[in-house]
N, CA, C and O atoms as a Tinker XYZ file with bonds, in Angstrom:
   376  protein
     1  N     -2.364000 -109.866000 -253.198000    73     2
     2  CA    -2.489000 -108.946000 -254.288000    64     1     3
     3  C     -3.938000 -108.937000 -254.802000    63     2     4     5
     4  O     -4.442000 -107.879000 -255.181000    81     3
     5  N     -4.715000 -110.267000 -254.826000    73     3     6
     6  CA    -5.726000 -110.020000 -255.402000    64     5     7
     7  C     -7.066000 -109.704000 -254.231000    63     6     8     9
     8  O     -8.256000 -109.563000 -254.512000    81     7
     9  N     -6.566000 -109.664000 -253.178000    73     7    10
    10  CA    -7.394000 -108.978000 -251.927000    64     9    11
    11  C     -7.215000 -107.682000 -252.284000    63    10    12    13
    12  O     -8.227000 -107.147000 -252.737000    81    11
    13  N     -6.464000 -107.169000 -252.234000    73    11    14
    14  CA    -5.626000 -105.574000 -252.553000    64    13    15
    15  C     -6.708000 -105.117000 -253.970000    63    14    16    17
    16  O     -7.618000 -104.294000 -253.872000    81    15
    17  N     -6.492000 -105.566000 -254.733000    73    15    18
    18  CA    -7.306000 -105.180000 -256.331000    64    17    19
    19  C     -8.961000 -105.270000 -256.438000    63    18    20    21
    20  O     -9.715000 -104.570000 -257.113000    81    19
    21  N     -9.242000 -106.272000 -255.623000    73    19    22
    22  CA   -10.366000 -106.469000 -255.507000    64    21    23
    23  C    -11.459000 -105.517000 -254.661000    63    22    24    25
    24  O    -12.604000 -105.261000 -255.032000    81    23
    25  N    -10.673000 -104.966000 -253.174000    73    23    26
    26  CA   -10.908000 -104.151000 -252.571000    64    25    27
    27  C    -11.038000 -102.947000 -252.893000    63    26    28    29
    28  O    -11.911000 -102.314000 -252.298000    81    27
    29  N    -10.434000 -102.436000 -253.657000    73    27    30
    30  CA   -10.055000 -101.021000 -254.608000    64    29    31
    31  C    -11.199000 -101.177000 -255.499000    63    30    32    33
    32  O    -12.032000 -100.290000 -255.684000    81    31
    33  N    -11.220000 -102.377000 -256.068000    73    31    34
    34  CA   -12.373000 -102.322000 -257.427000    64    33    35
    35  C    -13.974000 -102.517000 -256.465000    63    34    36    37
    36  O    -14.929000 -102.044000 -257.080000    81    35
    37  N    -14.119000 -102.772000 -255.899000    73    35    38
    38  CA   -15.233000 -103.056000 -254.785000    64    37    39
    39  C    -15.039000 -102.380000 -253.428000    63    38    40    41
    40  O    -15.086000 -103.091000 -252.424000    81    39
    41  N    -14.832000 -101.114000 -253.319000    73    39    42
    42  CA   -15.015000 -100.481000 -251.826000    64    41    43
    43  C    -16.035000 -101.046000 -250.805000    63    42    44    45
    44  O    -15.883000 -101.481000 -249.664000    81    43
    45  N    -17.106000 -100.899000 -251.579000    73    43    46
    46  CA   -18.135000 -101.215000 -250.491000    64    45    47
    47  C    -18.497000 -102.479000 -249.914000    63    46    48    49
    48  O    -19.364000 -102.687000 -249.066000    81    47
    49  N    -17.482000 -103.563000 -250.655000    73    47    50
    50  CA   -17.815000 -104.575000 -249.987000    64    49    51
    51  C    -16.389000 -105.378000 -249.236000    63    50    52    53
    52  O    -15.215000 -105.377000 -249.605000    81    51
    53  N    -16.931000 -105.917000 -248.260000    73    51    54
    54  CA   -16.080000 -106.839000 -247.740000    64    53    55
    55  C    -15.528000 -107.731000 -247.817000    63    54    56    57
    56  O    -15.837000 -108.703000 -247.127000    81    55
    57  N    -14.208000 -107.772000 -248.918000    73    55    58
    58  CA   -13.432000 -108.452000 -249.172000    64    57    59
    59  C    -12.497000 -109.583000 -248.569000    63    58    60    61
    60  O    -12.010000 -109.031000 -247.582000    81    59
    61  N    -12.027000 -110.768000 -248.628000    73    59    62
    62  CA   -11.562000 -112.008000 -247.717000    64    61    63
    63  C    -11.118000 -112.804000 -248.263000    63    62    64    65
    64  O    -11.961000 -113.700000 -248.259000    81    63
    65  N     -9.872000 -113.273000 -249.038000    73    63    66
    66  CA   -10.032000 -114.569000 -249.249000    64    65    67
    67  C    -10.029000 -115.305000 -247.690000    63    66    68    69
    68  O     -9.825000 -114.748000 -246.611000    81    67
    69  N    -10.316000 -116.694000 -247.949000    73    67    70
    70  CA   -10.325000 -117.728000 -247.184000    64    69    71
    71  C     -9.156000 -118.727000 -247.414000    63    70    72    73
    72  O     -9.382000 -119.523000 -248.326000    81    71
    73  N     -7.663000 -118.895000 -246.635000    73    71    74
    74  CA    -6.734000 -119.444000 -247.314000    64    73    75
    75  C     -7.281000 -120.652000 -246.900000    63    74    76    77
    76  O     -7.871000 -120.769000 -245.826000    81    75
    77  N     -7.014000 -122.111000 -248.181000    73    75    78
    78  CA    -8.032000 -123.350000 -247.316000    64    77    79
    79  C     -6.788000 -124.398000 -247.742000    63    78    80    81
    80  O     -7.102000 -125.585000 -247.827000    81    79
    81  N     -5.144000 -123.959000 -248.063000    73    79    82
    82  CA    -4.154000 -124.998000 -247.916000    64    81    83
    83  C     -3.599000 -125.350000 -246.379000    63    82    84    85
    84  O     -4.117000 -124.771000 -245.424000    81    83
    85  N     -2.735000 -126.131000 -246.214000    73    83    86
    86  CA    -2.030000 -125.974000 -244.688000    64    85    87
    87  C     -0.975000 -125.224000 -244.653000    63    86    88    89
    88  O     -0.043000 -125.541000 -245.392000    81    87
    89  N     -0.885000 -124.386000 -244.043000    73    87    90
    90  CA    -1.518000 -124.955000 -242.532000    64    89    91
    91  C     -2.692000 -123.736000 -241.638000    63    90    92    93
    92  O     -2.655000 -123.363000 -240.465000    81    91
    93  N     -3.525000 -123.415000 -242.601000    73    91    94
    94  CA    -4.508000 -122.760000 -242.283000    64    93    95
    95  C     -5.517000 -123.368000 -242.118000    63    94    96    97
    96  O     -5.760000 -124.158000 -243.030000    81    95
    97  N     -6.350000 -123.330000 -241.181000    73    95    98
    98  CA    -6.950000 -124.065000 -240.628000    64    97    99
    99  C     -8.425000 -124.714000 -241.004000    63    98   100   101
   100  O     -8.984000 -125.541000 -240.284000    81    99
   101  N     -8.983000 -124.192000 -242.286000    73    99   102
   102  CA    -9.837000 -124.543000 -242.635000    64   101   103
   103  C     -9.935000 -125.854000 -243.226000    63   102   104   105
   104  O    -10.997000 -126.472000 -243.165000    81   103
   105  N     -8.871000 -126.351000 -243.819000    73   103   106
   106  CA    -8.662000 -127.389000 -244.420000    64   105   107
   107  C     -8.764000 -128.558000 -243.243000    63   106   108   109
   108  O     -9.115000 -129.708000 -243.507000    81   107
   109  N     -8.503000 -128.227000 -242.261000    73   107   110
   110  CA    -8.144000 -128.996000 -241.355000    64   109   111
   111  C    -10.043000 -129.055000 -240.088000    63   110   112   113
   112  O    -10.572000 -129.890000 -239.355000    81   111
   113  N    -10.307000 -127.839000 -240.480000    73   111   114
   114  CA   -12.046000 -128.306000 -239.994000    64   113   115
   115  C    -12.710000 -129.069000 -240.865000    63   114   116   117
   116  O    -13.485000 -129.958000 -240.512000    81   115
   117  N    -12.468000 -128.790000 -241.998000    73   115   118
   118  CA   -13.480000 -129.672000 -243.163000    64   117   119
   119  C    -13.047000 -131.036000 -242.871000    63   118   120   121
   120  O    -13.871000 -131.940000 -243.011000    81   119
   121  N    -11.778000 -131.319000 -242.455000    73   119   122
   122  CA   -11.515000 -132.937000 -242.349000    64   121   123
   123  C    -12.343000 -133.465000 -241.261000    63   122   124   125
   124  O    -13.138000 -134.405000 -241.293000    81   123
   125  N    -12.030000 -132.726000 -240.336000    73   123   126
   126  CA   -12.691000 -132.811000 -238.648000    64   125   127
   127  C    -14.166000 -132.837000 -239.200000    63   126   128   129
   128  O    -14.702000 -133.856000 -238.764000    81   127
   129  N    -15.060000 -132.091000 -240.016000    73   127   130
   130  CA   -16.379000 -132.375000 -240.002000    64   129   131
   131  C    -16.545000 -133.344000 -240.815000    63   130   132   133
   132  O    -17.230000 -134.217000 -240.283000    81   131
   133  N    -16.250000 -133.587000 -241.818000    73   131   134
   134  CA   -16.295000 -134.766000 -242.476000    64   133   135
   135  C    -16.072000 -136.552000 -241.629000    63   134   136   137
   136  O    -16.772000 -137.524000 -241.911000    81   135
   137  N    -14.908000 -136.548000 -240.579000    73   135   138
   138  CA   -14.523000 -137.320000 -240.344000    64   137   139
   139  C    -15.816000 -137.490000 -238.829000    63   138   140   141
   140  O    -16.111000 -138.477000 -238.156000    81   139
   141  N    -16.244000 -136.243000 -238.780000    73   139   142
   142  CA   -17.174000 -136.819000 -237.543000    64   141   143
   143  C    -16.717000 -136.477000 -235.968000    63   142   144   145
   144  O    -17.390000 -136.623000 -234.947000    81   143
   145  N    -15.145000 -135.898000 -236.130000    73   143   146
   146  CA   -14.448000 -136.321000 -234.906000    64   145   147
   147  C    -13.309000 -134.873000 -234.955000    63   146   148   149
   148  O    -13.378000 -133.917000 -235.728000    81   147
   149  N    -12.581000 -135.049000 -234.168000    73   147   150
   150  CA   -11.179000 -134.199000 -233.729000    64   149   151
   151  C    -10.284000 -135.590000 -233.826000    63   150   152   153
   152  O     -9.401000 -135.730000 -234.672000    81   151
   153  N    -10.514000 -136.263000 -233.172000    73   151   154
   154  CA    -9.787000 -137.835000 -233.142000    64   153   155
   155  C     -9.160000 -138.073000 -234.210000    63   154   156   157
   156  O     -9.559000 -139.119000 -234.721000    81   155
   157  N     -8.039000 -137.375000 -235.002000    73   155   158
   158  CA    -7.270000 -137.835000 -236.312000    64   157   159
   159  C     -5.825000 -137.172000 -235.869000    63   158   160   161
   160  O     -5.502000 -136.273000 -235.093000    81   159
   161  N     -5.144000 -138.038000 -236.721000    73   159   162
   162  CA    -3.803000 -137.913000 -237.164000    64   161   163
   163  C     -3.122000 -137.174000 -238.105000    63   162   164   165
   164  O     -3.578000 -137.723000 -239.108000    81   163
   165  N     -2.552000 -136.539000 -238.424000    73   163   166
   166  CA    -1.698000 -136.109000 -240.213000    64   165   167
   167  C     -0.496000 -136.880000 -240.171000    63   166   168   169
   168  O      0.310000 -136.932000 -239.242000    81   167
   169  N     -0.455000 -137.464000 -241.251000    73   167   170
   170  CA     1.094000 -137.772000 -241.760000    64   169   171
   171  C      1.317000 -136.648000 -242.716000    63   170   172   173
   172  O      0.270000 -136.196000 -243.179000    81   171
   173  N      2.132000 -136.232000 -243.019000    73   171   174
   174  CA     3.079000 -135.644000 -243.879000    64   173   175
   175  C      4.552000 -135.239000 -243.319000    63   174   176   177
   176  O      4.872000 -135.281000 -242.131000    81   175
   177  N      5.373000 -134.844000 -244.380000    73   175   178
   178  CA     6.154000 -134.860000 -244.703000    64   177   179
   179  C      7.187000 -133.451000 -244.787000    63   178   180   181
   180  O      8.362000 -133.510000 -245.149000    81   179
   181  N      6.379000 -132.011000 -244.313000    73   179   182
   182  CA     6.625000 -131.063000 -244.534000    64   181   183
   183  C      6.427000 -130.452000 -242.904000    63   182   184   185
   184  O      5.324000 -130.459000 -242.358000    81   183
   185  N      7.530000 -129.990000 -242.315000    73   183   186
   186  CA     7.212000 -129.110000 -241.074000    64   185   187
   187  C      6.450000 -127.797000 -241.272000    63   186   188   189
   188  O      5.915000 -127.307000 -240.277000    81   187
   189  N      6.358000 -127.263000 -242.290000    73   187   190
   190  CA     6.048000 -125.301000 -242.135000    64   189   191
   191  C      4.813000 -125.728000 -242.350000    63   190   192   193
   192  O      3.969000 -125.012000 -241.811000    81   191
   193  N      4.174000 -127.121000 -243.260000    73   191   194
   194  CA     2.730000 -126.665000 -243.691000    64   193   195
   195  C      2.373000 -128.129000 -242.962000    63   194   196   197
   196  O      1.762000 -128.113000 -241.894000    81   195
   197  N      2.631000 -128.945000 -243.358000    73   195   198
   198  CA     1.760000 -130.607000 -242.580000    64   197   199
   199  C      1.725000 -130.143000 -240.793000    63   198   200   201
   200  O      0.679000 -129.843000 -240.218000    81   199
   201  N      2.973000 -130.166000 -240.179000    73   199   202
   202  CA     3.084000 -130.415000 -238.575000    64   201   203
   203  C      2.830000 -129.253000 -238.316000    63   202   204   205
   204  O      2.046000 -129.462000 -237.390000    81   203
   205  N      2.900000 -127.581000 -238.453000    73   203   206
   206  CA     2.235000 -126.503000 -237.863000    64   205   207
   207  C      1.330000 -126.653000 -237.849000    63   206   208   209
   208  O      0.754000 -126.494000 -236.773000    81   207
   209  N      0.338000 -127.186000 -239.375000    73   207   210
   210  CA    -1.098000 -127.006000 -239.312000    64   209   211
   211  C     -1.981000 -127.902000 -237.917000    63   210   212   213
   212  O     -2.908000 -127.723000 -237.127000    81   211
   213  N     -1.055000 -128.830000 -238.254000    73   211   214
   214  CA    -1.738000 -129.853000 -237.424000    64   213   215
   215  C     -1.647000 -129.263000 -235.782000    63   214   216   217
   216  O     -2.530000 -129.303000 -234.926000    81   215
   217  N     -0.465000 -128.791000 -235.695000    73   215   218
   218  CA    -0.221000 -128.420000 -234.389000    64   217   219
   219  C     -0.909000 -127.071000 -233.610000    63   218   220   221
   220  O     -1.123000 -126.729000 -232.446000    81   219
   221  N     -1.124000 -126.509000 -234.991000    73   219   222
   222  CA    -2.132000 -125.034000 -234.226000    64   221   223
   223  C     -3.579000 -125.468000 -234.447000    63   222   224   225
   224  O     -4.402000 -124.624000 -234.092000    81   223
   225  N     -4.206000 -126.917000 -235.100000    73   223   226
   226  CA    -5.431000 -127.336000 -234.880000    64   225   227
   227  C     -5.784000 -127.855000 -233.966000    63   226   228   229
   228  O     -6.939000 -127.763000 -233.549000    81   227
   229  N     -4.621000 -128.719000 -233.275000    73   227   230
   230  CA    -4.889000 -129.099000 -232.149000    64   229   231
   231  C     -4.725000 -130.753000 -231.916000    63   230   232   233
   232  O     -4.782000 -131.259000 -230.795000    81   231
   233  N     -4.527000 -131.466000 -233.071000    73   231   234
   234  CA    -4.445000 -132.299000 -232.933000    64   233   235
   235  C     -3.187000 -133.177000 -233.628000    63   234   236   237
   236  O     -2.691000 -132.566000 -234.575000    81   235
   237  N     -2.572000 -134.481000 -233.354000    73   235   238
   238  CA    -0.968000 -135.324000 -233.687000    64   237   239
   239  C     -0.534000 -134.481000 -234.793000    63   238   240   241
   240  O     -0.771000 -133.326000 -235.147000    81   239
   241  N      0.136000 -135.382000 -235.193000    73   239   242
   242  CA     0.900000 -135.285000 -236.270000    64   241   243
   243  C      2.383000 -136.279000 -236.404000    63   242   244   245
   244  O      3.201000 -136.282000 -235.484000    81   243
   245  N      2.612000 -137.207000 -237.834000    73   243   246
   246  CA     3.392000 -137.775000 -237.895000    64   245   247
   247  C      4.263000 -137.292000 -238.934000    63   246   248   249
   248  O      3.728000 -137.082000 -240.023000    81   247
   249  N      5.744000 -137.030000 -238.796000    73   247   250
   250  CA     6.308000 -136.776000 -239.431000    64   249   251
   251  C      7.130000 -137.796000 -240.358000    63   250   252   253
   252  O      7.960000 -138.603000 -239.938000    81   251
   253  N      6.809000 -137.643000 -241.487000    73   251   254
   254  CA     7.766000 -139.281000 -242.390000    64   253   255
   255  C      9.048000 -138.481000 -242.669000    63   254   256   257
   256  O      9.204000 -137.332000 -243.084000    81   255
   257  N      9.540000 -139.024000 -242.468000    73   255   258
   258  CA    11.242000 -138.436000 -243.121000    64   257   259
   259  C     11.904000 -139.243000 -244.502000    63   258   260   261
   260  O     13.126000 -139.391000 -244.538000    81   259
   261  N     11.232000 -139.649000 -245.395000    73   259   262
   262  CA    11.190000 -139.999000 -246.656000    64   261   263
   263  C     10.813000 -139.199000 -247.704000    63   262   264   265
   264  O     11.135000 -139.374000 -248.880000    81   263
   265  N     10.209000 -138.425000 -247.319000    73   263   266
   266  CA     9.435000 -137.274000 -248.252000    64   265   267
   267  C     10.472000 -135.871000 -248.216000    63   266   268   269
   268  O     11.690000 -135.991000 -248.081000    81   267
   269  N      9.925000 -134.803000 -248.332000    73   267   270
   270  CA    10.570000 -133.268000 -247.767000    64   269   271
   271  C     11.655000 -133.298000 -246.761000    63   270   272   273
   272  O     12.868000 -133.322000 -246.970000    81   271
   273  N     11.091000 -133.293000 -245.760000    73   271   274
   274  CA    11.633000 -133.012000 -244.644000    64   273   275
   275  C     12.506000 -134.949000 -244.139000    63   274   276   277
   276  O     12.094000 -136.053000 -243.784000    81   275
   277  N     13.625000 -134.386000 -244.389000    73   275   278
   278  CA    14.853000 -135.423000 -244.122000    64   277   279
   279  C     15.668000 -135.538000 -242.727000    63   278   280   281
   280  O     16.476000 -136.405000 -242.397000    81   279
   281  N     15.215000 -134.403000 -242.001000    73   279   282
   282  CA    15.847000 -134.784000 -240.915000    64   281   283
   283  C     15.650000 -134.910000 -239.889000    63   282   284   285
   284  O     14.982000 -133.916000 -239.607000    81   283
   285  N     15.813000 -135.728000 -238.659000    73   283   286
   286  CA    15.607000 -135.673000 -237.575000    64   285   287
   287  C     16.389000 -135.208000 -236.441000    63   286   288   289
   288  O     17.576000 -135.390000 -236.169000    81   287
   289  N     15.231000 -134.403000 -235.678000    73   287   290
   290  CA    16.310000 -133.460000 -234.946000    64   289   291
   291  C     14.889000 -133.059000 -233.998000    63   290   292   293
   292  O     13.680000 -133.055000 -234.233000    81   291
   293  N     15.926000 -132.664000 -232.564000    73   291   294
   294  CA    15.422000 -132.377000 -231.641000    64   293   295
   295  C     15.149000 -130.880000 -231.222000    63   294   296   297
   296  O     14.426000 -130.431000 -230.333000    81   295
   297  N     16.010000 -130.208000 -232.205000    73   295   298
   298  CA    15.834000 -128.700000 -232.062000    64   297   299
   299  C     14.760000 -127.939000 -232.831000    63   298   300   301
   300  O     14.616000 -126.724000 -232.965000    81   299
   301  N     13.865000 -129.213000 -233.419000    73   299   302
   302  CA    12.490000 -128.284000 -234.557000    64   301   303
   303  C     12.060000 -127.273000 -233.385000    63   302   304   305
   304  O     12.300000 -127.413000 -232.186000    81   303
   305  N     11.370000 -126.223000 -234.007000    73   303   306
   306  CA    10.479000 -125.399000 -233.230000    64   305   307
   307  C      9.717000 -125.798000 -232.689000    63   306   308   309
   308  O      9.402000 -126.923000 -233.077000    81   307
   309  N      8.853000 -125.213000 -231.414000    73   307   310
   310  CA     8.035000 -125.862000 -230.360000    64   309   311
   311  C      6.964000 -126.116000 -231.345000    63   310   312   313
   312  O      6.486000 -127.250000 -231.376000    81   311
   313  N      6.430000 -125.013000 -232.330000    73   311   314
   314  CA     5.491000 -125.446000 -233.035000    64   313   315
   315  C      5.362000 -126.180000 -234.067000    63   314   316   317
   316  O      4.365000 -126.491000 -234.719000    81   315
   317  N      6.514000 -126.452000 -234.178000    73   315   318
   318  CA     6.497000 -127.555000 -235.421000    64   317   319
   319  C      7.392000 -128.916000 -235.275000    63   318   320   321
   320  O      8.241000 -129.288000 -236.084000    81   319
   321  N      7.075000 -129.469000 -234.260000    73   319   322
   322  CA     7.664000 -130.315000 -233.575000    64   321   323
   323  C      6.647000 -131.442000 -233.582000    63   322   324   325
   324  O      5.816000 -131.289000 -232.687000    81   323
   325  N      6.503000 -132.291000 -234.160000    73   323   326
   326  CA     5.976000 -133.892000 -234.601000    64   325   327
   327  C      5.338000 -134.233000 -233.377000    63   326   328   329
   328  O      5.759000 -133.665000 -232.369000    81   327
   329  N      4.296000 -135.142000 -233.251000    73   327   330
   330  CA     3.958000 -136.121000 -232.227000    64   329   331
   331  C      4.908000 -137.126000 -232.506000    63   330   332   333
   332  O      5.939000 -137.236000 -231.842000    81   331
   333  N      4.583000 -137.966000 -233.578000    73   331   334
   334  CA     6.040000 -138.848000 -233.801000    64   333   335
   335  C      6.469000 -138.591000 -235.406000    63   334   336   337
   336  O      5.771000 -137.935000 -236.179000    81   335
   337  N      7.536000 -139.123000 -235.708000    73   335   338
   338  CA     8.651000 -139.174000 -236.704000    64   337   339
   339  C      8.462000 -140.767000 -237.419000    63   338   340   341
   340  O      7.841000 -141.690000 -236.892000    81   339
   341  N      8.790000 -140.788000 -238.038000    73   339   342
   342  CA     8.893000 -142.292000 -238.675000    64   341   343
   343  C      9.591000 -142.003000 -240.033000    63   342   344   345
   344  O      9.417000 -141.008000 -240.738000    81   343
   345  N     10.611000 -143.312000 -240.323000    73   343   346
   346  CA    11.733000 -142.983000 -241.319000    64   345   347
   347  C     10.861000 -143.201000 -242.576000    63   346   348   349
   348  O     11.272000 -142.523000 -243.518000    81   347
   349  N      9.670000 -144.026000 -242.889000    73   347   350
   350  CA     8.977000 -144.017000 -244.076000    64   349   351
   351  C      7.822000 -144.763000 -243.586000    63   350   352   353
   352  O      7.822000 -145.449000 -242.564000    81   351
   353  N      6.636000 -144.550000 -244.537000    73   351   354
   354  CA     5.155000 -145.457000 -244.719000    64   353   355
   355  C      5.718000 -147.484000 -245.395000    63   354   356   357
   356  O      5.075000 -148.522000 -245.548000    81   355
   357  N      7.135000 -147.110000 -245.585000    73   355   358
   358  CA     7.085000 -148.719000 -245.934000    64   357   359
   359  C      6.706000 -149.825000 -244.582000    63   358   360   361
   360  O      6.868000 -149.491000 -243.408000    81   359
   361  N      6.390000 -150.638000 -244.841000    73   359   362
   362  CA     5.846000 -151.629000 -244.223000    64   361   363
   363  C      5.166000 -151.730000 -243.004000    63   362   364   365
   364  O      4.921000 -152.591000 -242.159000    81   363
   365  N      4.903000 -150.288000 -243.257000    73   363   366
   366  CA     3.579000 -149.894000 -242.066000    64   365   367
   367  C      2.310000 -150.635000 -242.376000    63   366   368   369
   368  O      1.826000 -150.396000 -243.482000    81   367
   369  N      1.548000 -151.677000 -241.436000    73   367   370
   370  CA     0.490000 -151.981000 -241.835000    64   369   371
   371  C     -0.788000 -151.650000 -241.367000    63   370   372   373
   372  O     -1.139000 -151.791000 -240.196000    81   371
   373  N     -1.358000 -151.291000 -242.106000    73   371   374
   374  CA    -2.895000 -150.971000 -241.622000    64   373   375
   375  C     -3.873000 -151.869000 -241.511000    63   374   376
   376  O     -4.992000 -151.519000 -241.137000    81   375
């Protein structure tokens, strides 16, 4: 909507937002440049926005099933289908 209003009020210029949550992909270069690397992981907890994003960036993804997303199952979508699953971050050690 506010692409739409903005465009109308500004013809002549070239209007864009930049969406920068997940699973759009910007969020997910700024990590990659920051971090130096492609070489990372996501944990979260959400298939539509944590594991797509991760999965149309190109790189893992761990799904916790403590958070949002409660279930495990083999029928997720191709694209939103985990590298791995894990039932929670408890006594995971780093």
């Amino acid at each position: 909507m506010m692409e739409a209003v903005l465009r109308e009020r500004y013809p002549e210029k070239d209007i864009e937002f930049v969406r920068l949550g997940k699973p759009h992909s910007p969020i997910f270069e700024e990590a990659a440049r920051r971090a130096g690397s492609r070489d990372m992981i996501l944990f979260g907890d959400q298939l539509h926005t944590d594991i797509l994003g991760a999965r149309r960036f190109g790189i893992d993804s761990a799904l916790i099933l403590s958070g949002l997303t409660r279930r495990s199952s083999a029928d997720w979508p191709e694209d939103m289908t985990p590298t791995y699953v894990l039932d929670s971050l408890e006594g995971v050690g780093w």
